[in-house]
TORZA-890109 format. One record per atom (N, C-alpha, C, O): residue in one letter; x, y, z. Coordinates in steps of 0.02 Angstrom, whole numbers, padded with zeros to 5 digits, always signed. Layout:
AXYZ/...
***
This chain:
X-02695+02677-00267/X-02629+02647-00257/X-02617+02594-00311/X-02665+02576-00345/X-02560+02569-00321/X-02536+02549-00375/X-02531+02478-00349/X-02504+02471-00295/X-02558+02413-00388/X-02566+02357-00375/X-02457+02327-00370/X-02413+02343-00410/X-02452+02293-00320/X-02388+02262-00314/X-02376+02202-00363/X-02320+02179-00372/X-02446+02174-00402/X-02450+02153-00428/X-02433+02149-00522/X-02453+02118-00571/X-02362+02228-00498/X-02356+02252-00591/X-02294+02214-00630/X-02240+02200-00603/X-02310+02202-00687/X-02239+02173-00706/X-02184+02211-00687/X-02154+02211-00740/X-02162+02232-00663/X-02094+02276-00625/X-02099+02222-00580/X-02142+02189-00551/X-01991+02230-00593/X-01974+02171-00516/X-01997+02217-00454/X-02017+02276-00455/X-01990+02172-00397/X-02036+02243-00348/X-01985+02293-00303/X-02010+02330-00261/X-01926+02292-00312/X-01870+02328-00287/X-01880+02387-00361/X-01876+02445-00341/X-01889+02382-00423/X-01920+02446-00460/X-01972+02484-00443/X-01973+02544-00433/X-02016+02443-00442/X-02104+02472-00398/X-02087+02513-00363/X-02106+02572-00370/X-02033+02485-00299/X-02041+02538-00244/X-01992+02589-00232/X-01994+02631-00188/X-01937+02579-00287/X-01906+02642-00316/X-01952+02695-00357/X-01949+02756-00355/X-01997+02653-00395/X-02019+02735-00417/X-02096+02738-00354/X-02129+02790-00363/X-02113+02712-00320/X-02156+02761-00284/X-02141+02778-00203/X-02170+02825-00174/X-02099+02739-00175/X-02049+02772-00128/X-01975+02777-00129/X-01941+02772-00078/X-01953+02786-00177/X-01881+02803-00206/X-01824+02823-00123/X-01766+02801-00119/X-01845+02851-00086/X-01798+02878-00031/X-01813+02856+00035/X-01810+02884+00090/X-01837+02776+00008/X-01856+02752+00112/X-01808+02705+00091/X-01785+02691+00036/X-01793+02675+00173/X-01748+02630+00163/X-01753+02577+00159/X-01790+02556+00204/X-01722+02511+00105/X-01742+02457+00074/X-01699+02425+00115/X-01730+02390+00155/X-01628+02423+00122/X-01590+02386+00139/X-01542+02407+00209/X-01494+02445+00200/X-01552+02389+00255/X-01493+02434+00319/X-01441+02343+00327/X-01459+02284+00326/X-01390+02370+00334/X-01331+02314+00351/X-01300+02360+00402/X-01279+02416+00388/X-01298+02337+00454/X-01264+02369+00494/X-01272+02441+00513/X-01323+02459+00542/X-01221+02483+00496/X-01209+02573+00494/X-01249+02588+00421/X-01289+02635+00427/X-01247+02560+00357/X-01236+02570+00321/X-01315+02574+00269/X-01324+02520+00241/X-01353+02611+00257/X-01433+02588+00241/X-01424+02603+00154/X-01375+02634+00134/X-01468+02582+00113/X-01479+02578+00062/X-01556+02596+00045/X-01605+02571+00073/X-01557+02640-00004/X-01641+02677+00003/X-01652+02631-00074/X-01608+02607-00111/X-01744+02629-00084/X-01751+02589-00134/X-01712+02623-00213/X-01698+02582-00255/X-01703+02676-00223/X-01685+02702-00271/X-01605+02675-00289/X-01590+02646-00341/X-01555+02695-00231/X-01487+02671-00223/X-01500+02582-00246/X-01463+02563-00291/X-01542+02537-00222/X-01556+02496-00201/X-01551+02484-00284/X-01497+02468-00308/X-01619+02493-00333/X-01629+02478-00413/X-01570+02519-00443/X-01552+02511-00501/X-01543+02557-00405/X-01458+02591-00475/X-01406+02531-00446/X-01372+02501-00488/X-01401+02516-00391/X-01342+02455-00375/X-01354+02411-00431/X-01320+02411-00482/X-01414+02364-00418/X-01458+02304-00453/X-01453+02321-00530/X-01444+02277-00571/X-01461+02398-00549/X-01454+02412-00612/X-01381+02403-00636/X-01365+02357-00674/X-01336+02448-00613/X-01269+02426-00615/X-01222+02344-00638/X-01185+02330-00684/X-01250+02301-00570/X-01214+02237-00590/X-01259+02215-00618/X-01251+02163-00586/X-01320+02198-00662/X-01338+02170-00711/X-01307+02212-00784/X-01330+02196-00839/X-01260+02258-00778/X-01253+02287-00838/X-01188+02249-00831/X-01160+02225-00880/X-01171+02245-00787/X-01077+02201-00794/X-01106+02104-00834/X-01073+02065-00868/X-01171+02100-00811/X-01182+02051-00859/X-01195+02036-00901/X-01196+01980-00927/X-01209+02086-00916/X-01213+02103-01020/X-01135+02132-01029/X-01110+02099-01074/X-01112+02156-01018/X-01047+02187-01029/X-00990+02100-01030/X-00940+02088-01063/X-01023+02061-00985/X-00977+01987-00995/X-01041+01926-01055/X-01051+01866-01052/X-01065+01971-01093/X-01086+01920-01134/X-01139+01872-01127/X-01158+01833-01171/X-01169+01881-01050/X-01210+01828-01022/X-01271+01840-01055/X-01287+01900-01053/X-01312+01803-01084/X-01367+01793-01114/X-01435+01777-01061/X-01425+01728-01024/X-01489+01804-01053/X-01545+01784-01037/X-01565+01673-01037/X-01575+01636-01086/X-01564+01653-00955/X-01581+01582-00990/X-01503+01555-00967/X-01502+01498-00945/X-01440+01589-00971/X-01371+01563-00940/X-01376+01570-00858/X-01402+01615-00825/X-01343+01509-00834/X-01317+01493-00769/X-01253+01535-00761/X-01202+01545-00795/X-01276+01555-00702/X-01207+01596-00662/X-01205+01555-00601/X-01263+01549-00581/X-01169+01529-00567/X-01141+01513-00506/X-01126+01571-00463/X-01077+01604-00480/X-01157+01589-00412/X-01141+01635-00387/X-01120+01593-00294/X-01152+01560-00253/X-01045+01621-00298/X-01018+01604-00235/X-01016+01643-00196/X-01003+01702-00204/X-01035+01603-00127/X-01013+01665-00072/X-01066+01642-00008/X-01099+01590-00005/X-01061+01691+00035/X-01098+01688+00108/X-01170+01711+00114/X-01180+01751+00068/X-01221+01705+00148/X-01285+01741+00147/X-01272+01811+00153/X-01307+01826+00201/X-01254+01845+00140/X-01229+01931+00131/X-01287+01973+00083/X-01335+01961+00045/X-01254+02021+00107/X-01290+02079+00083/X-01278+02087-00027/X-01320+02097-00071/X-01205+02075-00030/X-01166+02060-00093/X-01193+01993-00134/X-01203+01987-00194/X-01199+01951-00087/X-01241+01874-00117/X-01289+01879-00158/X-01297+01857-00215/X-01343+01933-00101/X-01430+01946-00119/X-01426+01996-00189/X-01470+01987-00231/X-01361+02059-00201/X-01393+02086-00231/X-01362+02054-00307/X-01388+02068-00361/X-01307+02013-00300/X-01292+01996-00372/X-01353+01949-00382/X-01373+01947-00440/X-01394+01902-00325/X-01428+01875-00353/X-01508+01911-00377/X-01550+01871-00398/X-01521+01965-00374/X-01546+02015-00391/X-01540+02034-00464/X-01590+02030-00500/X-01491+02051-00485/X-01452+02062-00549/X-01456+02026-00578/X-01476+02044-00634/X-01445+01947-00572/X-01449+01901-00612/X-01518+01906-00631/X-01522+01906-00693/X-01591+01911-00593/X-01650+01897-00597/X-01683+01963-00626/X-01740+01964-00648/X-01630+02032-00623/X-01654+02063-00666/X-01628+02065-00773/X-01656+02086-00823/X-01568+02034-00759/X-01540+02005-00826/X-01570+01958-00860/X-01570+01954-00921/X-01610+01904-00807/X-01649+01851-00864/X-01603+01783-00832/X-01631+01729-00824/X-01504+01794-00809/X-01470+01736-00816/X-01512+01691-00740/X-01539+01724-00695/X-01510+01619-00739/X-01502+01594-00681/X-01455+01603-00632/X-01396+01608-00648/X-01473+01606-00569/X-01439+01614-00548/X-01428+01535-00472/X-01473+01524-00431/X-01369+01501-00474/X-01371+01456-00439/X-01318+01477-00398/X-01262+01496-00416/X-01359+01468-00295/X-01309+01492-00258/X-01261+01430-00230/X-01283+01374-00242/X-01215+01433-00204/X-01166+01391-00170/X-01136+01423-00140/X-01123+01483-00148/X-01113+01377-00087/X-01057+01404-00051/X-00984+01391-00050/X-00960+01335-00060/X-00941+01460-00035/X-00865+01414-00071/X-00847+01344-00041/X-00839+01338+00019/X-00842+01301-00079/X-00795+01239-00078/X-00740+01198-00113/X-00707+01213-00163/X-00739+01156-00087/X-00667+01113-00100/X-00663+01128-00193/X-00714+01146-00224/X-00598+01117-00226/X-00588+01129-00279/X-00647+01063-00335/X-00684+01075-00383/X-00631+00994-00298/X-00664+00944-00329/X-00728+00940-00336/X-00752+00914-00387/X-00781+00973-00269/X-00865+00990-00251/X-00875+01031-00304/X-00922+01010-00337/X-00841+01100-00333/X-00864+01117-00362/X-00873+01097-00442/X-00922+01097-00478/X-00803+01079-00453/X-00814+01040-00536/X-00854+00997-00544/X-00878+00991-00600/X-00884+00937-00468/X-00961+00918-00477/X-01025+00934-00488/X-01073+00901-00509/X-01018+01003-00468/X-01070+01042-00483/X-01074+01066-00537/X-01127+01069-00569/X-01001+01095-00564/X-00998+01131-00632/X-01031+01077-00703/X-01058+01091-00756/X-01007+00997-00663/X-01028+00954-00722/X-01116+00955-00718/X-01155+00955-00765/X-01127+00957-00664/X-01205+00960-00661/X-01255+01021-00705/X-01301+01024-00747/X-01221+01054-00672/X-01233+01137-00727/X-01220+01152-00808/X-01265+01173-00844/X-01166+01141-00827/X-01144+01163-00866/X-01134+01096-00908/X-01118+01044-00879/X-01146+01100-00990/X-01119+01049-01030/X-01022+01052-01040/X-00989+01104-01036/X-00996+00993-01050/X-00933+00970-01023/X-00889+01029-01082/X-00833+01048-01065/X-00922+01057-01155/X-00869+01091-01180/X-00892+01178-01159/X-00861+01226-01182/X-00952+01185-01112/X-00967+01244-01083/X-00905+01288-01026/X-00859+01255-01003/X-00909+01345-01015/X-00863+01383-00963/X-00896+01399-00918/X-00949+01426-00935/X-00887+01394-00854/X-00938+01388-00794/X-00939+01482-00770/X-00896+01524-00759/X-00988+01480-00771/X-00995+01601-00748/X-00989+01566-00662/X-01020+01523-00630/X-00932+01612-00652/X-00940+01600-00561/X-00922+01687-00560/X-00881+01725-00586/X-00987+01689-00508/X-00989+01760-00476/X-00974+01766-00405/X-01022+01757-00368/X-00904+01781-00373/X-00898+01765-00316/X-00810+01759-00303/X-00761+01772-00338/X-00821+01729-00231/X-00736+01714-00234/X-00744+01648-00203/X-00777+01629-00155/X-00700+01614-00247/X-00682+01523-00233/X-00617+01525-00215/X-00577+01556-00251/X-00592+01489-00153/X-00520+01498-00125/X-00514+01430-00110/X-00522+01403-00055/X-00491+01391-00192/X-00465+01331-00179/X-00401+01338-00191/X-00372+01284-00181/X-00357+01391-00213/X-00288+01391-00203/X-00270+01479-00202/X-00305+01527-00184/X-00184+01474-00238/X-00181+01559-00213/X-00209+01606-00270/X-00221+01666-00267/X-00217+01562-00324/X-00237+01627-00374/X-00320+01646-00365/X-00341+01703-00371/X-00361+01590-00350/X-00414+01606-00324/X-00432+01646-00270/X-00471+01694-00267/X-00391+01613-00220/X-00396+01649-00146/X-00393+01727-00153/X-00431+01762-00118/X-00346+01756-00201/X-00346+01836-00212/X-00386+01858-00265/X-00356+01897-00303/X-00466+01838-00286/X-00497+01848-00327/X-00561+01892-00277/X-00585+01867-00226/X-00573+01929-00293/X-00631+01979-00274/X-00701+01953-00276/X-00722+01932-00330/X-00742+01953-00218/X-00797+01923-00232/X-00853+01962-00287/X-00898+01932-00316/X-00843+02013-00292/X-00892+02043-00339/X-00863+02047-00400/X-00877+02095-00437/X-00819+01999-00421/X-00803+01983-00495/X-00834+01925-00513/X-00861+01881-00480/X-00819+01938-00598/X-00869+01898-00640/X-00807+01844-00657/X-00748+01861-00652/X-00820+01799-00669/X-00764+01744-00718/X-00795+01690-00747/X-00826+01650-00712/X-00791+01684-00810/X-00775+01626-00870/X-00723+01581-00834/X-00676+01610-00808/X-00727+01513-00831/X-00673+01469-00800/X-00701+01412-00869/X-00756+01384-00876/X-00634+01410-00916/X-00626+01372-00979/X-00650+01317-00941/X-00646+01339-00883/X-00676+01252-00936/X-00692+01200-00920/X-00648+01130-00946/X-00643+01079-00912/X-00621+01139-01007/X-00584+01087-01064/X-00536+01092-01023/X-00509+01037-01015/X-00500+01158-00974/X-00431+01128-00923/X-00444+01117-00851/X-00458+01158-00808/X-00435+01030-00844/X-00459+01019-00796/X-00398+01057-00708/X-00386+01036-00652/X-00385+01103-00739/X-00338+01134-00700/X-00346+01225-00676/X-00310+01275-00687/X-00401+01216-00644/X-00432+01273-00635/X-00395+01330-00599/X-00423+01383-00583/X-00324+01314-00586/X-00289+01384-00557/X-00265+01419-00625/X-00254+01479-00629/X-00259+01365-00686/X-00258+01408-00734/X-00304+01417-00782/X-00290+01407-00841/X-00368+01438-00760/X-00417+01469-00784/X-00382+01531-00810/X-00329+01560-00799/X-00457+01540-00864/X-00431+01614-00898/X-00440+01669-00855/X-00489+01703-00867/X-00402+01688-00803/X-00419+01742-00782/X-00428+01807-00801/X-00457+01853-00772/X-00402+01806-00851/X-00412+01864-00891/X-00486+01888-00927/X-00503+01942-00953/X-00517+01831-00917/X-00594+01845-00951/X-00645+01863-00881/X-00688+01825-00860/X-00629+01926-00854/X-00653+01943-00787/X-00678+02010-00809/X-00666+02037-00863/X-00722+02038-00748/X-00739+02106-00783/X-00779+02153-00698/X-00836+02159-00676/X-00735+02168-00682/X-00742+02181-00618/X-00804+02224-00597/X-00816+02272-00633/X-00841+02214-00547/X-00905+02245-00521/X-00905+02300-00486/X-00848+02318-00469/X-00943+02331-00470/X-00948+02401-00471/X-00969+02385-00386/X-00983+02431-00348/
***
């Protein structure tokens, strides 16, 4: 048998030597380890596809969920950090963003933040660049998004 101990993250391991048991059940809905490393494979490719470098902070927002665990998955198979939070007030988070991020940096939030209406209708499994230099975050670039699979 094959030591668990291999450089493979271990959601790969047990895709390739039990590929069709089930890794993940939510509810009705189960996830076998194979489904499990093509999801995980998937949204770490939306993070190369947004530019994110090995060693970059992503903010990833949201609830203890099933969606939470696997972007934070993705991130740890990409290399980026990944720091969780939960959505809050518009001001909590630009505290954080200053904590994270240097002041002419753009904060990666993976998730949905509903501090007003343009946020509130933002998809949690999207990616976003939020310019930081406008301290007016409903008009973030929304346009620098790249939607998840």
């Amino acid at each position: 048998m094959t030591s668990v101990n291999s450089p493979l993250p271990l959601w790969e391991h047990w895709a390739q030597f039990t590929p069709d048991k089930i890794a993940i059940k939510n509810g009705a809905h189960a996830m076998t380890w194979r489904e499990l490393c093509e999801h995980i494979q998937s949204l770490s490719q939306c993070l190369v596809e947004q530019e994110l470098a090995p060693g970059d902070v992503v903010c990833l927002v949201g609830r203890a969920e099933q969606s939470l665990v696997l972007r934070y998955l993705a991130c740890l198979a990409h290399g980026v950090i990944p720091v969780l939070l939960s959505d809050q007030s518009k001001s909590q988070l630009i505290a954080k963003f200053d904590t994270l991020y240097r002041t002419d940096e753009p904060a990666n939030v993976w998730g949905n933040c509903q501090w007003d209406e343009l946020t509130a209708q933002r998809n949690e499994l999207e990616l976003y660049r939020i310019e930081r230099s406008d301290d007016d975050f409903s008009m973030a670039d929304s346009q620098q998004r790249v939607p998840l699979r």
